[in-house]
C-alpha positions, 0 to 999 in steps of 0.5 A, a space after each residue: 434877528 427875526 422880523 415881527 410885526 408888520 415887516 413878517 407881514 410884508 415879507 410873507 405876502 411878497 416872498 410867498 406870492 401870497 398875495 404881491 399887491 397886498 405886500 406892496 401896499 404894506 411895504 408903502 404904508 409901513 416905509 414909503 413916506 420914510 424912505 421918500 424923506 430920505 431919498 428926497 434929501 439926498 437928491 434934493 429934486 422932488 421928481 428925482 425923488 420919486 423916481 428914486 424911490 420907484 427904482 428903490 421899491 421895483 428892486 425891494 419887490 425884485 429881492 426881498 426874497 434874499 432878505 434874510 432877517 440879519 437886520 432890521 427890514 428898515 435898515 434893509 429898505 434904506 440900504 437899498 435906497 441909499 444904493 439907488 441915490 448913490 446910482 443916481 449921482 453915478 448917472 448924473 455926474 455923466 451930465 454932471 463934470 464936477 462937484 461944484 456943477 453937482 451940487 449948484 444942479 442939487 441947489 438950484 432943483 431945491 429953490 425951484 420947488 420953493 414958494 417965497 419963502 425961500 430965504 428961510 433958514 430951513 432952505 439955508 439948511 438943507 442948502 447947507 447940507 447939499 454941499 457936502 461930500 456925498 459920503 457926509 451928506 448920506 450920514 448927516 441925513 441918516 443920522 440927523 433926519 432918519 435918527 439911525 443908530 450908527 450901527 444902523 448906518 454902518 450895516 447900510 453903508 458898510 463903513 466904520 462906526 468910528 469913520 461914520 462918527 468921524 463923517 458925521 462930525 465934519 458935516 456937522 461943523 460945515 453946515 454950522 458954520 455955513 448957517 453961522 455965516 448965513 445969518 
């Protein structure tokens, strides 16, 4: 698979140190709104987010040199991402003793940056989705939100289609159910 497009361009500029702040400037306009939507979806916390991401681009400038063009630049970036979130859960549960305590921390850095509005169903959705283990949550949100092939998420998560598949389901049915119940 070769990169076309705008992703050749990112890579020539940061790989052949043509020009480094160009690149970068390309890589953020090309993926930076899409990864953040990610990420933020993952740790919930908007500053969390945005330092996810800073940890996220400081290691794509570090390695897109090993990028070696077997799959999309994109799924490469949310691979990358996605190991950034996973990181930060890593140093959060030193804090963090528990899943429940992990995901009220997660619950209550989403309603503190909410207006009043914060009854609405889109907070009880994505309140929904925090509570899932953290393996369904990555696939729910990287198939429903980032529309992700599951071949995609396979690559990124290095897991099954068929678990992925399986996983996707689960968390499904609970924020379903958890929504059923809210309203």
């Amino acid at each position: 698979m070769t990169a076309t497009g705008i992703d050749q361009q990112i890579i020539q500029y940061c790989v052949q140190n043509k020009d480094m702040d160009k690149g970068f400037d390309l890589l953020m306009n090309a993926y930076g709104k899409r990864l953040y939507a990610h990420i933020r979806r993952m740790v919930a916390g908007e500053q969390d987010a945005e330092d996810v991401l800073q940890e996220t681009m400081i290691n794509v400038i570090k390695s897109i040199k090993d990028f070696k063009n077997e799959s999309k630049l994109y799924t490469w970036l949310y691979t990358i991402a996605t190991r950034e979130c996973l990181k930060f859960f890593k140093q959060k549960k030193i804090v963090l003793k528990d899943f429940n305590e992990a995901n009220e921390w997660l619950s209550n850095s989403l309603y503190a940056e909410q207006s009043i509005k914060a009854e609405t169903i889109l907070v009880k959705f994505h309140a929904a989705i925090l509570t899932l283990p953290e393996k369904q949550r990555l696939v729910f949100n990287l198939r429903y939100f980032d529309e992700l092939s599951y071949e995609d998420i396979s690559k990124i998560t290095e897991t099954s289609v068929s678990s992925l598949k399986t996983n996707y389901h689960y968390a499904f049915e609970k924020i379903k159910n958890q929504l059923s119940n809210a309203i």
